[in-house]
C-alpha positions as CSV (number, residue, x, y, z in Angstrom):
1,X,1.3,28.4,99.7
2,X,3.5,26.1,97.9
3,X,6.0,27.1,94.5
4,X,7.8,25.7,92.1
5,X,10.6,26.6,89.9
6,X,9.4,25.9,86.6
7,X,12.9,24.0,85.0
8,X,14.8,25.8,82.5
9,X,13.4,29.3,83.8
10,X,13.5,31.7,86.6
11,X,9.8,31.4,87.0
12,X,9.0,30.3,91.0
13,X,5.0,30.0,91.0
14,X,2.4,29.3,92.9
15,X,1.4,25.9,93.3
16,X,-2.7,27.5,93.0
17,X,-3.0,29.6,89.7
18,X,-5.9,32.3,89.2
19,X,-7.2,31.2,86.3
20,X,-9.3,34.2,84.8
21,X,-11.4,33.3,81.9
22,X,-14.8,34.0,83.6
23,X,-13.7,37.4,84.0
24,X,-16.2,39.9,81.8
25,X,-18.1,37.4,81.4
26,X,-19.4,36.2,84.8
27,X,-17.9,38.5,87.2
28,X,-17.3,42.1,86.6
29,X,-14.3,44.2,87.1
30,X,-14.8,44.9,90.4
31,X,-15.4,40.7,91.2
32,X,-12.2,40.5,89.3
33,X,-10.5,42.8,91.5
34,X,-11.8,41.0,94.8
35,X,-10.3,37.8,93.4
36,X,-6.8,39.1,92.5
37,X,-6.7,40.8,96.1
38,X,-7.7,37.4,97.8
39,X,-5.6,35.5,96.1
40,X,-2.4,37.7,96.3
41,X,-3.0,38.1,100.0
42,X,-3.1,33.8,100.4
43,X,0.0,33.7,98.1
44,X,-1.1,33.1,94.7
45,X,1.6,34.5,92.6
46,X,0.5,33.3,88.8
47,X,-2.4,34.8,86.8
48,X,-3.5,33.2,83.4
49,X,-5.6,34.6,80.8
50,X,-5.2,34.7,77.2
51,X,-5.9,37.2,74.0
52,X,-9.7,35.4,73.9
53,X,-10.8,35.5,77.1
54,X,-13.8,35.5,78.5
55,X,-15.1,32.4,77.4
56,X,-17.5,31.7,76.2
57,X,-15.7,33.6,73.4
58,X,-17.8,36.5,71.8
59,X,-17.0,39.8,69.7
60,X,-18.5,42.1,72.0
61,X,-16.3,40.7,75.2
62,X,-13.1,39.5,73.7
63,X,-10.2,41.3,75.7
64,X,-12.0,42.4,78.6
65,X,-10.9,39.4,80.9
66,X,-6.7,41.3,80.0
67,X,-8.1,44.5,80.4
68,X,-9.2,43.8,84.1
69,X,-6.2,42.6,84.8
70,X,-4.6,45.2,83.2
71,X,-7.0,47.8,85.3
72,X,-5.7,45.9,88.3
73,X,-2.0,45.9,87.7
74,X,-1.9,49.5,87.2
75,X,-4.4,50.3,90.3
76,X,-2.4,47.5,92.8
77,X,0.9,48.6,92.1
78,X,1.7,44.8,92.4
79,X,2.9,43.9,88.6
80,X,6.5,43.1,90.1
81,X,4.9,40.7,92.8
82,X,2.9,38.5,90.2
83,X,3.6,35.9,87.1
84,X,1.4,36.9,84.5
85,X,1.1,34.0,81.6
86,X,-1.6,34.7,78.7
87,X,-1.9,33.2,75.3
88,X,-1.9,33.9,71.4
89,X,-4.8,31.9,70.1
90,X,-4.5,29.9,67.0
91,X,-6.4,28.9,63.8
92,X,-10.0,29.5,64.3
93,X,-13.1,31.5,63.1
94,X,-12.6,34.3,64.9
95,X,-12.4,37.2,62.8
96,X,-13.4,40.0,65.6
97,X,-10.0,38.7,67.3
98,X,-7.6,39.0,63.8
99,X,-8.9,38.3,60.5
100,X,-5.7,35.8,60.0
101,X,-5.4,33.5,63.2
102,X,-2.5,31.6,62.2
103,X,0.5,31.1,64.1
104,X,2.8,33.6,62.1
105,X,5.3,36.4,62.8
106,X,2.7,38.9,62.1
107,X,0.0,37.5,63.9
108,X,2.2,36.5,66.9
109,X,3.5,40.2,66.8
110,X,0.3,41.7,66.5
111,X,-1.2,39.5,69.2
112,X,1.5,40.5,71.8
113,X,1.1,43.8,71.2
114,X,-2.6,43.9,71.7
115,X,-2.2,42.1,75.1
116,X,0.4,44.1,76.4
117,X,-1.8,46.9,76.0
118,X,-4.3,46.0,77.8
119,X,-2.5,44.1,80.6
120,X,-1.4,47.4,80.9
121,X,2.4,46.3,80.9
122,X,5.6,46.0,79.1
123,X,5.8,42.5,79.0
124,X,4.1,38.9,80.2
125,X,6.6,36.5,81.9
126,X,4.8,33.2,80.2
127,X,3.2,33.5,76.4
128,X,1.7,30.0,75.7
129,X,0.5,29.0,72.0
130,X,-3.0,28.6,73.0
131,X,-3.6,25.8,70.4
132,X,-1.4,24.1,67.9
133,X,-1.4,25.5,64.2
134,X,-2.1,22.4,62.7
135,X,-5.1,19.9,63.1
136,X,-4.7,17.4,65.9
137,X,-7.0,16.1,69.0
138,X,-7.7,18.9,71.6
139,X,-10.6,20.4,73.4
140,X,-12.4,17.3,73.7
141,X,-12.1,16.1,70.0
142,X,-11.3,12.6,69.4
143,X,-10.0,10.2,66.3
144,X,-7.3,11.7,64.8
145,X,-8.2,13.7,61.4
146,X,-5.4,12.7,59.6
147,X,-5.2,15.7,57.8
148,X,-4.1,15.5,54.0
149,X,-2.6,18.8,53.6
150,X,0.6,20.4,54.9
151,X,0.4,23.5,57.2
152,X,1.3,26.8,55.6
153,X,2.8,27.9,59.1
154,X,5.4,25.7,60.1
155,X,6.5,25.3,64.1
156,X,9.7,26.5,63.2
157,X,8.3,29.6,62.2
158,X,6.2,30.1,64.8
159,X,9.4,29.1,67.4
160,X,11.0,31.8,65.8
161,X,8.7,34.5,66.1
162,X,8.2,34.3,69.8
163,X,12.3,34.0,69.7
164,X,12.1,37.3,68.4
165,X,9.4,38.5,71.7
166,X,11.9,37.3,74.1
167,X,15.0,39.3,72.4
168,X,13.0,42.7,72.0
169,X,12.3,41.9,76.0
170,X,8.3,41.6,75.4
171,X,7.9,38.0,76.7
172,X,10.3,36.3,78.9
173,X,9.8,32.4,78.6
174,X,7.3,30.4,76.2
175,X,5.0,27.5,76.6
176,X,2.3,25.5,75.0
177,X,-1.5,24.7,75.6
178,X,-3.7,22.1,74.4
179,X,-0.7,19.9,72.8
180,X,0.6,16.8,72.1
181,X,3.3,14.5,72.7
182,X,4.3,15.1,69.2
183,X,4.4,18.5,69.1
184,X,5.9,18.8,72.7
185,X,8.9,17.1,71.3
186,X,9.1,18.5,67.8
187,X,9.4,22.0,69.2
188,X,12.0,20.9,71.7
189,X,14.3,19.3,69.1
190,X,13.6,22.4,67.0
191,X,14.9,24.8,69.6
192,X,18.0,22.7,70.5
193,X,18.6,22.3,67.0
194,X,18.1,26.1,66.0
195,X,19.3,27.6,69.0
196,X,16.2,29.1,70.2
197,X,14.2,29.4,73.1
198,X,12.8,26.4,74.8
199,X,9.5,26.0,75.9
200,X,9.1,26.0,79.4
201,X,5.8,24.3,80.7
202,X,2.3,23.0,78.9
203,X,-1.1,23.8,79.7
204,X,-3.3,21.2,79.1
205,X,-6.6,19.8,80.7
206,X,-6.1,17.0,83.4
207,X,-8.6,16.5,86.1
208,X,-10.5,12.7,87.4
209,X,-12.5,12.3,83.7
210,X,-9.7,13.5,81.8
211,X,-6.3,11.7,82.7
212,X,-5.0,11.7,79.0
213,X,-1.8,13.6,79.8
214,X,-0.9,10.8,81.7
215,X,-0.2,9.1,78.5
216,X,2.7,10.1,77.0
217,X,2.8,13.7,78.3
218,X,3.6,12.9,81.3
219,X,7.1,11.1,80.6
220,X,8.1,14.3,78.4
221,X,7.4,16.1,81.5
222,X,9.7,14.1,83.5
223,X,12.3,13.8,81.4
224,X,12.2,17.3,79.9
225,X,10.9,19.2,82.7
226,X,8.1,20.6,80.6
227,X,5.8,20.7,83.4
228,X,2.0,20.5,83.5
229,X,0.3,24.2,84.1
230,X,-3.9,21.6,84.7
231,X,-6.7,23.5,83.6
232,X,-10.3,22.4,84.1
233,X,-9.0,20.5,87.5
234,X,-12.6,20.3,88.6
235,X,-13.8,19.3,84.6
236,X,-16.0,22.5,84.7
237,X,-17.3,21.9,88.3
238,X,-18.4,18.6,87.2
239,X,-16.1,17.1,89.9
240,X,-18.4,18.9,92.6
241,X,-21.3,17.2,92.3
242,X,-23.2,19.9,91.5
243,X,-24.7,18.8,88.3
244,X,-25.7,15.5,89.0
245,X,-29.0,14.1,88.8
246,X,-29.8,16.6,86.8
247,X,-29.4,19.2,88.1
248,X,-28.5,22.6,87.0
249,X,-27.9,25.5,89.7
250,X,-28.5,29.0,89.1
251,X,-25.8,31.0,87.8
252,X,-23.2,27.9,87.5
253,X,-21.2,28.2,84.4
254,X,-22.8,24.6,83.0
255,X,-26.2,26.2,83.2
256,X,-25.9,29.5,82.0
257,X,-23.7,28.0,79.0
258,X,-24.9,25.0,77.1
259,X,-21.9,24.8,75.1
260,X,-20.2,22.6,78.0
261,X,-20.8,19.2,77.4
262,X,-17.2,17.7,77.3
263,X,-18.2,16.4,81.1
264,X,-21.7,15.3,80.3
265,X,-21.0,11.6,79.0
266,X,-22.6,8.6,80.6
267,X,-19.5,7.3,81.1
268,X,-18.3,10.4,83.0
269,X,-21.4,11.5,85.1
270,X,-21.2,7.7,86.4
271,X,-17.9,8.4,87.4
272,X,-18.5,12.3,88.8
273,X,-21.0,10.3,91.3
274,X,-18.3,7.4,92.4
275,X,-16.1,10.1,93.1
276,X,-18.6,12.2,95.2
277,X,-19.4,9.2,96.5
278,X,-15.8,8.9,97.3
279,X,-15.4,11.8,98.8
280,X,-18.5,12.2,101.1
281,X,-17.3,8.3,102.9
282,X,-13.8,9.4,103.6
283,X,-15.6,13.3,104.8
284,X,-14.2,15.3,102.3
285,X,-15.9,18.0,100.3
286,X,-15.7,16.6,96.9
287,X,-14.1,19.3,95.0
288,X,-11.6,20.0,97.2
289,X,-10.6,16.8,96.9
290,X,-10.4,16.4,93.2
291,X,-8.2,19.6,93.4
292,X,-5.8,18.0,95.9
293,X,-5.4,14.9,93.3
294,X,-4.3,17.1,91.0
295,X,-2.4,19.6,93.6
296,X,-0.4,16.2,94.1
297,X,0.7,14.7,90.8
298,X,4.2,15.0,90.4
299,X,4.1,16.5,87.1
300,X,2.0,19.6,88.1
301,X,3.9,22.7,88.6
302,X,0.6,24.8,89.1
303,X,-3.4,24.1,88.8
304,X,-5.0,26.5,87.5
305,X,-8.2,27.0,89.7
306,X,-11.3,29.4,88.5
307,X,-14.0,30.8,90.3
308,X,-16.8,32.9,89.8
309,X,-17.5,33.5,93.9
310,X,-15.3,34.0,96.7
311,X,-16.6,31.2,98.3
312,X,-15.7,29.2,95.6
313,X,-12.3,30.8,95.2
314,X,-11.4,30.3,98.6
315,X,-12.6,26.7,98.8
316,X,-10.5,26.0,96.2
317,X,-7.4,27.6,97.4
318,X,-7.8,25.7,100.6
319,X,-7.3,22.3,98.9
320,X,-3.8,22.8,99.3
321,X,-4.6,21.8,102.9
322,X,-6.1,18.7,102.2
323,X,-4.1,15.1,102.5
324,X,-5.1,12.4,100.5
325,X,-5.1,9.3,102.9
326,X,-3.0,5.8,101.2
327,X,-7.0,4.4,101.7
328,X,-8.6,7.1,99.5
329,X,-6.2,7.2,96.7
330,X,-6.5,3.4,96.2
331,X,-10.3,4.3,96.1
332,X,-9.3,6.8,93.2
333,X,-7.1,4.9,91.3
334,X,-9.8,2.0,91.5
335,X,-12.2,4.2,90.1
336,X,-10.3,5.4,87.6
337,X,-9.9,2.1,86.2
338,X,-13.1,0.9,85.8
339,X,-14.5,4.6,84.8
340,X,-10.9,4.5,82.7
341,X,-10.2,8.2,81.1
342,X,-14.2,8.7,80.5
343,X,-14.3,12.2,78.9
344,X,-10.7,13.0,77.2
């Protein structure tokens, strides 16, 4: 296993993240379990989950993918060998969660203390803003909104309410997910500005359809050493090939839940089959290398790899094996520029 030292923290993890959101959703506790052992035992050292997992988000499972974790921390004995990160989520119409979902001292508060409770632990070493307060481009939406109202919640206030998690000792560092340049930087100059905590690393989507935090993001993360935490490094499993033609395996997650389309443009299934194509010419199985791309990029401090088999999970884990040839990444960047960015 490979780790880095996240800048401006103590945090050394894993190069593979665990990421957890099918958990009580498509695999039970005891999958869950089986997952955490077998990535512990090949050196994963970072778990991420967050206040709304499982998704697909619904009332009657919201919290169970921390309570497995939890369950697991307490029956492992291993809370002192892992990084656990999790998430407040933001504005959104999700009243079983809090009737409020804005980014304010009492909701941050509240949120905290319902994860802590079921993680089963006194703190979390990463909480990450799952999404911004205010209206901006994430989860697949494009065109800005240009909204015409001010938020109520302002970052500052929001910056200062997870200020107050790290003093009381419930959260050690912060971070952000599903952000922009903007708001990377506006909540930088706010902490150096304020004197409060910085935020340590970003969690957005990056994979071969979805490059977009190569633009602009990326040059914050060099300069600022917010690094990239990738989720959705195989865009849903798209990047496996599994789906094309048509096709729609039992049990995968992009047959069960219909919701998933972000991955499902003309644009990007053309792409998906260049890059299996790709692959399969140079004898590599095709997720395994999308996962090295991304294992590779300079700006990635961890990619955050799900599974819902052990298969899967170990396939995954083992991309940190595979070498990406000077040949085959002139394929890739060829591809990516005439399939350019096809499902941000």
């Amino acid at each position: 296993m490979q780790y880095n030292k996240l800048p401006h923290s103590t945090l050394e993890v894993s190069k593979i993240c665990l990421g957890t959101m099918t958990f009580g959703a498509q695999n039970n506790q005891q999958e869950a379990f089986s997952q955490l052992d077998y990535a512990l035992e090949r050196g994963v050292n970072f778990i991420d989950t967050a206040e709304m997992y499982p998704v697909p988000p619904t009332k009657e499972s919201q919290g169970l993918t921390e309570q497995y974790i939890g369950n697991w921390l307490k029956h492992s004995d291993k809370r002192e060998k892992v990084v656990v990160a999790t998430k407040v989520a933001g504005p959104r119409n999700l009243p079983y969660i809090r009737d409020n979902m804005s980014l304010d001292r009492r909701n941050i508060h509240l949120a905290i203390d319902n994860s802590l409770a079921r993680l089963q632990t006194d703190y979390v070493d990463l909480y990450q803003i799952h999404w911004p307060q205010r209206q901006t481009n994430c989860f697949g939406q494009l065109n800005y909104p240009y909204p015409t109202e001010q938020e109520e919640v302002t970052l500052i206030e929001t910056l200062e309410a997870l200020a107050e998690l790290i003093k009381v000792g419930k959260v050690r560092y912060i971070g952000v997910s599903n952000e922009t340049p903007w708001g990377v930087m506006s909540l930088l100059r706010l902490a150096e500005k304020h004197e409060l905590p910085r935020i340590v690393s970003i969690q957005n989507p990056y994979n071969l359809l979805n490059r977009s935090f190569e633009v602009g993001l990326s040059e914050i993360s060099h300069y600022e050493g917010v690094k990239l935490l990738a989720y959705s490094p195989l865009a849903f499993g798209c990047l496996s090939g599994k789906y094309l033609n048509g096709a729609r395996p039992d049990g995968a997650r992009c047959t069960l839940f219909d919701r998933f389309v972000r991955y499902f443009t003309p644009q990007g299934l053309n792409a998906t089959q260049a890059y299996v194509n790709l692959a399969r010419e140079h004898g590599l199985d095709p997720a395994q290398m999308a996962l090295a791309f991304v294992n590779q990029r300079p700006f990635v401090a961890a990619n955050i790899i799900g599974a819902t088999n052990m298969e899967q999970l170990k396939s995954n884990i083992d991309s940190l094996d595979v070498v990406l040839s000077d040949e085959l990444l002139q394929g890739l960047q060829e591809i990516g520029t005439t399939y350019s960015n096809p499902c941000p």
